[in-house]
N, C-alpha and C positions, 0 to 999 in steps of 0.2 A: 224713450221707446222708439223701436224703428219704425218706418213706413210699412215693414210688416206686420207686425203687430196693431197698429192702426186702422190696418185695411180688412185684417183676420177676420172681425162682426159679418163686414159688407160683404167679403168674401164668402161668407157661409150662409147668409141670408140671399145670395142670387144663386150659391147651388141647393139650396131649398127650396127654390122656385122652380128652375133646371130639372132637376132630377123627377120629380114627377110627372114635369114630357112625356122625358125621356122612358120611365116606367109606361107609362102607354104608349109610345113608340113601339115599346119590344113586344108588347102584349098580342097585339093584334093588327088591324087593319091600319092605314094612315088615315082612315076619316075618323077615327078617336082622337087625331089630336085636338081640331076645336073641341070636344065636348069632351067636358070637366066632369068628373063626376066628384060628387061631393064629399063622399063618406071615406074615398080613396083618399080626398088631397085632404081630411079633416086627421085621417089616423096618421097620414101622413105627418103632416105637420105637426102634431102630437109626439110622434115616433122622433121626429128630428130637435124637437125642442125637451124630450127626454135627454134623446143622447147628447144635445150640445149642453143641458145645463150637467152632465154625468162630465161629461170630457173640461168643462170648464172649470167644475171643481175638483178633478183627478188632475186630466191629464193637460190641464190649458199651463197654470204654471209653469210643471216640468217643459212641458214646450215652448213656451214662452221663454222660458229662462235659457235654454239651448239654444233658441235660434239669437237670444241677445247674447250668448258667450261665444256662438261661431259669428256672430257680428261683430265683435270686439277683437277678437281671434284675429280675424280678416283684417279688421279696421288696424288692428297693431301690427299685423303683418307688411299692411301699405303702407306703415307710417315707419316700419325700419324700413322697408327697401326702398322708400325716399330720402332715409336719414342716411344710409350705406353708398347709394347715389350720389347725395350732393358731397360725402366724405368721399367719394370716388373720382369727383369731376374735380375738389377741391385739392387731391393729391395728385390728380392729371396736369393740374394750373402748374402745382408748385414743381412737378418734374419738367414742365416745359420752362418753365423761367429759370431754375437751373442749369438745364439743358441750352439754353438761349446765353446765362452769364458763360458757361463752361465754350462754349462756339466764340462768342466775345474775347474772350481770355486765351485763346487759342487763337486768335484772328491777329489780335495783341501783338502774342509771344511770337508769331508768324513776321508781322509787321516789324517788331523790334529787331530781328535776329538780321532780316533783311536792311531795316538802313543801318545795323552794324555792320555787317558784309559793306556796304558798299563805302561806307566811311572809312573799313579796314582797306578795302581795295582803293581810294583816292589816297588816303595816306601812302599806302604802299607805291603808288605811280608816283608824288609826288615827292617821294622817299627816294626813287631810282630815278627820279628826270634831276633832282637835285645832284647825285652822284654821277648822272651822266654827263652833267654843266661843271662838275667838280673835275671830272677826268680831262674832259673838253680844254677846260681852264690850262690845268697843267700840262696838257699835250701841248697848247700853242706857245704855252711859255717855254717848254721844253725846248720849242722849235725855234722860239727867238731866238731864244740863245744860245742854239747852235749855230743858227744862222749868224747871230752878231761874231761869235766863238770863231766862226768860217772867214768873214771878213775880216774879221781885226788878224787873223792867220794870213789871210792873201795879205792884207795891207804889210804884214810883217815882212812875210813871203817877199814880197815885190819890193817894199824897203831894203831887204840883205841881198836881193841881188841886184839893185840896184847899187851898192856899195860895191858889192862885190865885182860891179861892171866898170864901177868908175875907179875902183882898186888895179881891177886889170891893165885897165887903160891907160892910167897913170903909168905904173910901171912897168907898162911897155909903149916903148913910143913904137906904136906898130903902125904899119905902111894901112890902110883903108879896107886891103881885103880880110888882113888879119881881125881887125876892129870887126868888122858883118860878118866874122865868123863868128867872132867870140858872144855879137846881141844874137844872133843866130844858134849858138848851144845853150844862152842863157835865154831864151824866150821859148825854146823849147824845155828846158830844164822846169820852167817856171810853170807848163802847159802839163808837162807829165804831174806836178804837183796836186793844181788844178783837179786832175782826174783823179786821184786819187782822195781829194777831199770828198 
């Protein structure tokens, strides 16, 4: 039973007491209310213990039993919409932890993408510093051996005319001016070569 139904007695036996004041309140003067008159509060009280034992065998039941089915009513309505709550907060939880792996996972693929970029980019520099040390290599070697190529051509160069001086000279026995003409055509002969390597 509720605290309504409980209280319902006590409730009806103080507006049993109440209400015939109040009945001479309305009547008349304010100095009837100390003075009770007896035969009022006797039919009175008769009149009220009529109609409460009439209403307690008609109508207390039916009342009784409606205010326990809008009690229940109630009581079941507060018990889904704390059931529908905690089902609410508990699909709240699992869309934030979701939501939280999905940020993660995303954070991840962010992170991943990035030190492949940057492992594709060192690869890639140390891909073209390799090819630039590769070019480097054969540029200088290129160069040696043009250079050796250059020399061993003078050394040639300046061997055949050196033959070619002591050829001259040989067979001519020429007087000293002729001689510093001839180191004089061949030392320039040898200088135009020179420029031209």
């Amino acid at each position: 039973m509720s605290i309504l139904t409980r209280n319902l007695g006590k409730i009806m036996i103080i507006l049993m007491l109440v209400i015939p004041n109040t009945v001479l309140m309305a009547s008349g003067d304010g100095a009837q209310i100390t003075k009770l008159e007896k035969g009022l509060m006797f039919w009175s009280l008769v009149t009220f213990f009529i109609v409460f034992l009439i209403l307690s065998k008609v109508a207390w039941k039916p009342l009784i039993a409606g205010l326990e089915q809008r009690e229940n009513t109630i009581r079941g309505n507060i018990e889904d919409a704390e059931k529908k709550q905690k089902e609410a907060a508990q699909k709240l939880q699992e869309y934030e932890e979701k939501l939280s792996k999905a940020e993660d996972e995303v954070k991840a693929i962010f992170d991943s993408a990035k030190t492949n970029a940057e492992q594709i980019k060192k690869e890639m520099i140390a891909e073209a510093n390799k090819e630039c040390d590769s070019i480097r290599a054969r540029a200088e070697n290129d160069i040696k051996l043009a250079k050796q190529q250059a020399v061993e051509e003078v050394f040639k160069t300046a061997a055949d005319i050196s033959i070619a001086i002591s050829t001259k000279l040989i067979q001519e026995s020429l007087d000293e001016k002729k001689q510093a003409k001839i180191i004089e055509d061949t030392l320039k002969t040898f200088e135009d070569l020179k420029t031209l390597n």
